[in-house]
C-alpha positions in Angstrom: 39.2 6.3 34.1 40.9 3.5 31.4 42.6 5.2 28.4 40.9 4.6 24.5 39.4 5.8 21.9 35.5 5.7 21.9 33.8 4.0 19.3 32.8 6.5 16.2 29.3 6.3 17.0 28.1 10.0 15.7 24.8 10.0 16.6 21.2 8.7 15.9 19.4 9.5 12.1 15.4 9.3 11.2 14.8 7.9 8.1 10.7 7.6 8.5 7.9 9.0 10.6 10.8 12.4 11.0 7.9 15.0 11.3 7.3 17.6 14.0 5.5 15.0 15.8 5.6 11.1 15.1 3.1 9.6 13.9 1.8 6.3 16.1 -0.1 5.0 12.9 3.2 4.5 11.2 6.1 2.4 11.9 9.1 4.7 13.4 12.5 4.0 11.5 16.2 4.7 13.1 19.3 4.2 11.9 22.9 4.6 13.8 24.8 7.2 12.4 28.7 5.9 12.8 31.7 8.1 11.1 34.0 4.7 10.7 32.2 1.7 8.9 35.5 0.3 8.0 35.5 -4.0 8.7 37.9 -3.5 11.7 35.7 -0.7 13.4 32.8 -3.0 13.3 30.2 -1.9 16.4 28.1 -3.8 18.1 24.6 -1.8 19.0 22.5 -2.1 20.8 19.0 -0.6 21.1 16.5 0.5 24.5 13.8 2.9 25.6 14.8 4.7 28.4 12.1 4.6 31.0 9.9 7.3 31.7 7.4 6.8 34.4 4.4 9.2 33.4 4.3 7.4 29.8 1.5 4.6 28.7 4.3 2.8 26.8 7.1 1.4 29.6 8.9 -1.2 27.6 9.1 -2.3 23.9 8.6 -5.9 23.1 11.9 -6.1 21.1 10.8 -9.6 19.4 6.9 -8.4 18.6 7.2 -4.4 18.8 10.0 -4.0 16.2 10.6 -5.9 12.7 14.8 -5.3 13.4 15.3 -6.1 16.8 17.5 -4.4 19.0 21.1 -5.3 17.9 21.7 -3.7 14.4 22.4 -0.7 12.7 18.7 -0.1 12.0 16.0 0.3 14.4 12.5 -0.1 12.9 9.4 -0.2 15.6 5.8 -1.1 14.3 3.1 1.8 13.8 0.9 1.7 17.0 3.7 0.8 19.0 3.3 4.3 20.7 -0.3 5.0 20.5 -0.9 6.9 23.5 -5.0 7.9 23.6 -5.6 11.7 24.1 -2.0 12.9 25.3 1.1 13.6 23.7 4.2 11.5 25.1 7.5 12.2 24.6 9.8 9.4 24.7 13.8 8.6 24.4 15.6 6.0 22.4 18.8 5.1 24.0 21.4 3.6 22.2 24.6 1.7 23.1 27.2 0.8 20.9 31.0 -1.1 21.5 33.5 -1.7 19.6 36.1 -5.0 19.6 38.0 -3.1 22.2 35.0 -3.3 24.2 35.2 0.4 24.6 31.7 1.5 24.5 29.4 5.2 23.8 25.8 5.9 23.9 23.7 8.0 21.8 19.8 9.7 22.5 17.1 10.0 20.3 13.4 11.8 21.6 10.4 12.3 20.1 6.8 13.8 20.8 3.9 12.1 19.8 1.1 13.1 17.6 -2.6 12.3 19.3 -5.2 11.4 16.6 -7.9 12.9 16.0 -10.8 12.6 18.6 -13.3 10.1 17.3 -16.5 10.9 15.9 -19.3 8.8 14.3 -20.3 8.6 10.4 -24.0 7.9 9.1 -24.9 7.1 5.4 -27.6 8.2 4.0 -29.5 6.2 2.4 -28.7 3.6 4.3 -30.6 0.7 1.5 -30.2 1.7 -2.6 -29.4 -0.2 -5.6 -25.7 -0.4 -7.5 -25.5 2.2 -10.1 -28.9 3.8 -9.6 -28.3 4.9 -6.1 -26.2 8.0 -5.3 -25.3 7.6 -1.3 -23.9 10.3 1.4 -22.0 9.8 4.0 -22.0 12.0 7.0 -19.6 12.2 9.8 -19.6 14.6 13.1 -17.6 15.1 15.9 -14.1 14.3 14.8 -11.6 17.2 16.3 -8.3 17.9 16.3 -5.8 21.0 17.4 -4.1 20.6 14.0 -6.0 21.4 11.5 -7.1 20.9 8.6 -8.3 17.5 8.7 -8.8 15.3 6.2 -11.6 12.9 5.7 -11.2 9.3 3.4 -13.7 6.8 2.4 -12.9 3.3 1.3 -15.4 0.7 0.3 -15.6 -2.9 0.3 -18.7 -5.8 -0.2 -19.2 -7.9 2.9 -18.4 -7.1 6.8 -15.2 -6.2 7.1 -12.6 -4.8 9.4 -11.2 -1.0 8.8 -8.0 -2.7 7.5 -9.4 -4.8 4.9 -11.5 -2.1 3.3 -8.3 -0.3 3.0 -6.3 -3.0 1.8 -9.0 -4.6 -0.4 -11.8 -2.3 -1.3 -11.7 1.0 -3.1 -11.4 4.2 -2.0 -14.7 6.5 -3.0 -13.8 9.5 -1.1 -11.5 12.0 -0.1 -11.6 15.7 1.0 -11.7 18.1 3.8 -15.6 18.2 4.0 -17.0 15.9 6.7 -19.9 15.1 4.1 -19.3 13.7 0.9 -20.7 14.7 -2.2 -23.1 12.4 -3.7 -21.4 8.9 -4.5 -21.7 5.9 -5.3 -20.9 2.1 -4.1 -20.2 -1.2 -5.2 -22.7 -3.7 -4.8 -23.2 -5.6 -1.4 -22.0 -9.2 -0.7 -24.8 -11.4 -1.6 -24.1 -14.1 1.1 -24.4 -11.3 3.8 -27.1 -9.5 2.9 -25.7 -7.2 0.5 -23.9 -5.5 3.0 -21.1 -3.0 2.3 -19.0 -1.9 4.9 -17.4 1.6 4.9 -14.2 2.3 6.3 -13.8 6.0 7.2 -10.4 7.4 8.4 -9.8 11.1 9.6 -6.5 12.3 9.6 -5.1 15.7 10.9 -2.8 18.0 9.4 0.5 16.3 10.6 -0.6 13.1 9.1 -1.9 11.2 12.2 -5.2 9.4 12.2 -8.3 7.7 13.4 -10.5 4.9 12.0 -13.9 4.0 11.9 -16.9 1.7 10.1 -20.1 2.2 9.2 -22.0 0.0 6.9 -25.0 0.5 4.1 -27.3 -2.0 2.1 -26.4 -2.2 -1.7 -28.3 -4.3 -4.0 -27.8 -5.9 -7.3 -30.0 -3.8 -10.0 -31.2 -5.7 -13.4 -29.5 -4.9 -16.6 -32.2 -3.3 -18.5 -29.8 -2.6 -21.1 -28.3 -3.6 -24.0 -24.0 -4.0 -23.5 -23.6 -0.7 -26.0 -26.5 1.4 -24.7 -24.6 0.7 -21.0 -21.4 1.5 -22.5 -22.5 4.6 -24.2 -24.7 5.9 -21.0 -21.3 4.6 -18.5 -19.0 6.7 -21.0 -21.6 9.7 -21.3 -21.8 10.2 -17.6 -18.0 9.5 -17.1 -17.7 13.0 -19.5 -19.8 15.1 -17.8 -18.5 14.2 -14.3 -14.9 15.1 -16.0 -16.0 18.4 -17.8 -17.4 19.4 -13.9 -14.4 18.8 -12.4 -15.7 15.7 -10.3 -13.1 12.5 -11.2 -13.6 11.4 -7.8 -17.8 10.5 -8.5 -16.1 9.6 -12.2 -14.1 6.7 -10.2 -16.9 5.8 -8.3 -19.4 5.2 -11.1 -16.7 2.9 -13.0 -16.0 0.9 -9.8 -19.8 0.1 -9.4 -20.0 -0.9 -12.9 -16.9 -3.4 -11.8 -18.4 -4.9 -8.9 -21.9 -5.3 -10.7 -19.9 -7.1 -13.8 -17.8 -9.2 -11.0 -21.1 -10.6 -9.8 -23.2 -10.8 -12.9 -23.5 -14.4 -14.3 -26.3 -13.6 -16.8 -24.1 -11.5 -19.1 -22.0 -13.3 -22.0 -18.2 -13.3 -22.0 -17.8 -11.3 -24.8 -20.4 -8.7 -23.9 -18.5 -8.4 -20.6 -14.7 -7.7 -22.6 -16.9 -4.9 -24.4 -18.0 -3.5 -21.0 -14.4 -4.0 -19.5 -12.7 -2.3 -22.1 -15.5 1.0 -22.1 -15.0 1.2 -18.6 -11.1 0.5 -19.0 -11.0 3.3 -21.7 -12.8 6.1 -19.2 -10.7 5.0 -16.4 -7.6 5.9 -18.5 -8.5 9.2 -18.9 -8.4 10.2 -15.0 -6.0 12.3 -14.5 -3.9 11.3 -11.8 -2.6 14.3 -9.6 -2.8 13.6 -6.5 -2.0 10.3 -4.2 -5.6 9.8 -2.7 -6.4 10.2 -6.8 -4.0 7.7 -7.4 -5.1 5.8 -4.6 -8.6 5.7 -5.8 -7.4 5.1 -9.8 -5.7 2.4 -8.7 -7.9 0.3 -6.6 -10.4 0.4 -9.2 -7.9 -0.5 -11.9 -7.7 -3.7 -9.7 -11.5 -4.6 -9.7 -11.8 -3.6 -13.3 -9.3 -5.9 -14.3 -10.3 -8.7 -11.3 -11.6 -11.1 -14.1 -8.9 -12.1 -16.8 -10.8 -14.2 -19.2 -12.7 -11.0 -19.8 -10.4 -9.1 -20.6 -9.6 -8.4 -24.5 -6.3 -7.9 -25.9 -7.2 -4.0 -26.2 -8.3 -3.9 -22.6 -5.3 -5.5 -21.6 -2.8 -2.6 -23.5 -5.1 -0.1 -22.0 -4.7 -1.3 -18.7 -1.0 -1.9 -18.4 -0.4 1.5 -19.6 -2.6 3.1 -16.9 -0.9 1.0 -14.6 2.6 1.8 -15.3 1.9 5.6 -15.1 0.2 5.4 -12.2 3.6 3.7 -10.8 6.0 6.0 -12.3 3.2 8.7 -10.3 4.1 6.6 -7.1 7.7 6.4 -7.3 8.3 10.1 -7.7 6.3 11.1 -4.9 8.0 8.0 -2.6 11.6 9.5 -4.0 10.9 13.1 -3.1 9.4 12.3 0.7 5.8 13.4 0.1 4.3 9.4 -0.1 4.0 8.1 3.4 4.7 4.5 3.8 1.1 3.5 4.4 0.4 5.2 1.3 2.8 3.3 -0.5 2.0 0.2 1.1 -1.9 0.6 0.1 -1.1 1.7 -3.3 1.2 -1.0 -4.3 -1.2 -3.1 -3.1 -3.4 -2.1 -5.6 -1.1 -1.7 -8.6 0.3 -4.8 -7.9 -3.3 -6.7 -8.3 -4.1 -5.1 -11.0 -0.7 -6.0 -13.0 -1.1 -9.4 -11.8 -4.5 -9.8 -13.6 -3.2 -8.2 -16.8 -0.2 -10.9 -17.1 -2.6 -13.4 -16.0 -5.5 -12.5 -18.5 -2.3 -11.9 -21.7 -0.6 -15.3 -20.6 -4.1 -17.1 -21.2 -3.7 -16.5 -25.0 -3.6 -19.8 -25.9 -4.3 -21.3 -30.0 -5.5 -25.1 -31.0 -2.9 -26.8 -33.3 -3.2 -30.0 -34.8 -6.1 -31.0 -32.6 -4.2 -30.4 -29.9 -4.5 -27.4 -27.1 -1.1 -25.9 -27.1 -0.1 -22.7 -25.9 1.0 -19.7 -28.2 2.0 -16.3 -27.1 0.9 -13.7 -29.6 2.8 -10.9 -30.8 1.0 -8.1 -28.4 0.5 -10.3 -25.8 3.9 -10.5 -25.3 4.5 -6.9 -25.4 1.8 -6.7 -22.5 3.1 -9.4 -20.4 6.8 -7.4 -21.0 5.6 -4.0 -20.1 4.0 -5.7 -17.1 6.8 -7.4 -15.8 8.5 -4.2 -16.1 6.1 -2.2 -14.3 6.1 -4.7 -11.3 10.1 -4.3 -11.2 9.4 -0.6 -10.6 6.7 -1.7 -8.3 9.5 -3.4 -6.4 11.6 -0.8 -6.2 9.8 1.8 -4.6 8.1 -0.7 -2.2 12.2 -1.4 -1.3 13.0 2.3 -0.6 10.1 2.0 2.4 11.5 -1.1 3.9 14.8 -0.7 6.2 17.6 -3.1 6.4 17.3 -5.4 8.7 13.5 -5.5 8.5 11.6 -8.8 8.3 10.7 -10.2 4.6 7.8 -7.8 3.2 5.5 -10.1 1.3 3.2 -8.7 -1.7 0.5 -11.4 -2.6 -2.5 -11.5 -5.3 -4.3 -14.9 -6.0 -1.7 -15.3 -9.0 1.1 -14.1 -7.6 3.0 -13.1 -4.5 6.8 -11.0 -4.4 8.8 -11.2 -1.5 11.3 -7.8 -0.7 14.2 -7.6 2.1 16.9 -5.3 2.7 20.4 -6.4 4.5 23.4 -4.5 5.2 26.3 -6.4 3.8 27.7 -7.0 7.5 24.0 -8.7 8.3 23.9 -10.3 5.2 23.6 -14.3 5.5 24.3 -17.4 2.5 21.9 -20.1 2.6 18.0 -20.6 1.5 15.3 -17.7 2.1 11.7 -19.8 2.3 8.3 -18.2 2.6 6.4 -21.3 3.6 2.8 -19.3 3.3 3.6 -19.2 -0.4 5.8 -22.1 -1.0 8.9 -20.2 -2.5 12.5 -20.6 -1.3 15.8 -19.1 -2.8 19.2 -19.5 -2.5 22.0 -17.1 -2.5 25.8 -17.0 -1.3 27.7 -14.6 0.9 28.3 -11.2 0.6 32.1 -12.0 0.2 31.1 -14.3 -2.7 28.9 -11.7 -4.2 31.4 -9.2 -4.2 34.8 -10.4 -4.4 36.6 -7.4 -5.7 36.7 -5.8 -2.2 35.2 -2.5 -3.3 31.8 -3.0 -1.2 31.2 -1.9 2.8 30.2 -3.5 5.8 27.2 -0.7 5.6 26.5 -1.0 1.9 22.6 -2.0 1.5 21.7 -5.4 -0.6 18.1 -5.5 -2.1 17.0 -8.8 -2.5 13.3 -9.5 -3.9 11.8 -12.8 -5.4 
């Protein structure tokens, strides 16, 4: 034996996916636990999976598997990473840290998995209707699972589309522990593809672990038999007496098939549309937002709602933003206090950030003719909009920030107007020179940590928030 002192490695933390079980679906996050972070202690980690011959999952990919690598402080693997079918697998994260010394210590880390839910199959019924006029059921059978209850979620989108995209990009238009959802209704189908709407369906159990499938139904365009204020008073009418029954969720619904019918019309006029926008606008804001698959669902349709800016009026635009920014104060609490999962959060920003996008777009369009000449001018309550807005994305920001772990590759947020860019360094990690997102064109500069913080006070371990 050599004579030393070991390196002050305490242990191994779990700062996401730290249920009973872990979650495959979601991204597993580690973080070294070390009792001296002073400059001179400085360790040197490094990360492994201890081998375990009865296991699907023998090595990690260290380049494609994790968004950290193995040689820092934090340790963050990609959901799916341990998807293991129908058994649960227990696995051991191993790892190894030295100091300058080169004295060295080793820490373990093991987890059970969670198996999803066995996969069943989902009809709708009708499978061919009309947007708006049409009230459509979906049926699933033979999803199973030992921990119980489970959950069932329906999101919608127009055109074929993958599980993922419907999630990311379409609107959620159910939720609830019935495998057969009450009578709802869908967006209209993609023209170019035969009005098809796909429906993704995902079934999750009681720990949080899920399974995904599609299914698809036929949803065509209807005529607009109406005038714009006999549509706005029935929309509004039927939006109250879902409410007064207790049924937001077919509330939701209705106002997000009145936005994909108005996304697609090209008959109506302009300003016949900002009337429509701002009645469905005005019902949307008075969903009550208590839950996150109800905030889920608000939001997404907040975004098609508001997917058209040069229809939407000043008053739609106030609406909107306010809706918006109490929907993300909703978010950030649950994200603070643990109960928001990170692919909740992910989804749901998403969302929120679309929809803010298109009310700063639609408010910065204010534009006035002076002297013969088109120049811009920013009205008083446009401003205010564009301000709150801003605002509300800065919060945005910050809660998408608390999901994403030092060390992690750049998270990118992107709408068709805009896209945000998050990362989190450690001080010791943290590097001067140019951050570039080529897919979106942006770069920015910024110097050391030891230039940023010259007065000495800050630790090799403190976190730096960076976002663009």
């Amino acid at each position: 034996m050599v004579e030393g002192t070991p390196p002050a490695l305490e242990g191994i933390s779990c700062v996401q996916n730290c249920q009973q079980y872990l979650n495959p679906s979601e991204r597993l996050v580690l973080k070294a636990r070390s009792t001296d972070c002073t400059p001179e202690s400085h360790l040197q980690y490094f990360w492994s999976l201890v081998n375990n011959p009865v296991n699907s999952k023998q090595w990690i990919d260290w380049d494609t598997d994790t968004l950290t690598g193995r040689q820092k402080t934090y340790l963050s693997i990609h959901k799916d990473t341990f998807k293991s079918g129908a058994v649960a697998e227990t696995y051991t994260i191993r790892l190894d840290a030295s100091d300058k010394s080169v004295e060295s210590t080793y820490t373990l880390y093991s987890f059970t998995t969670n198996v999803a839910p066995t996969l069943g199959t989902c009809t709708v019924v009708p499978d061919t209707g009309i947007v708006m006029e049409t009230l459509f059921q979906v049926t699933c059978s033979g999803f199973s699972d030992v921990n119980l209850p489970i959950t069932y979620r329906f999101a919608a989108i127009s055109g074929a589309a993958t599980s993922t995209e419907a999630w990311e990009q379409g609107t959620m238009v159910y939720y609830g522990t019935d495998s057969t959802s009450s009578p709802l209704y869908l967006p209209v189908g993609d023209k170019a593809n035969d009005f098809v709407v796909t429906i993704a369906i995902r079934v999750t159990d009681s720990f949080g672990e899920s399974t995904e499938t599609t299914t698809t139904a036929t949803v065509l365009e209807g005529e607009m038999k109406e005038n714009v204020s006999t549509v706005i008073t029935t929309t509004e009418s039927t939006v109250n007496t879902l409410l007064k029954a207790g049924n937001s969720q077919a509330a939701v619904q209705l106002l997000t098939s009145v936005s994909s019918a108005m996304n697609l019309d090209t008959t109506t006029g302009q300003e016949d549309k900002k009337q429509l926008r701002k009645g469905a606008i005005t019902s949307l804001n008075r969903i009550r937002i208590q839950t996150l698959d109800s905030l889920h669902q608000t939001a997404t349709a907040m975004a098609q709602l508001t997917k058209e800016d040069t229809e939407l009026s000043g008053d739609a635009q106030d609406l909107a933003v306010s809706k918006l920014t109490e929907m993300t104060t909703f978010l950030r609490a649950k994200t603070e206090d643990g109960t928001a999962s990170v692919q909740v959060v992910e989804s749901t920003t998403q969302a929120l950030i679309s929809g803010l996008a298109n009310v700063v777009k639609a408010a910065a369009r204010r534009t006035s003719t002076a002297h013969g000449h088109f120049t811009p001018k920013v009205f008083p309550w446009s401003s205010t909009v564009i301000q709150q807005s801003l605002q509300t994305i800065s919060t945005v920001k910050q809660t998408v920030l608390t999901t994403i772990a030092p060390g992690e590759k750049p998270k990118v947020l992107t709408t068709p107007s805009l896209a945000i860019m998050l990362q989190r360094d450690e001080c010791r990690d943290f590097r001067a020179g140019a951050y570039v997102q080529e897919d979106f064109g942006s770069l920015f500069s910024v110097p050391s940590c030891d230039d940023l913080f010259r007065n000495g006070t800050i630790q090799p371990d403190q976190v730096i928030d960076m976002h663009e």
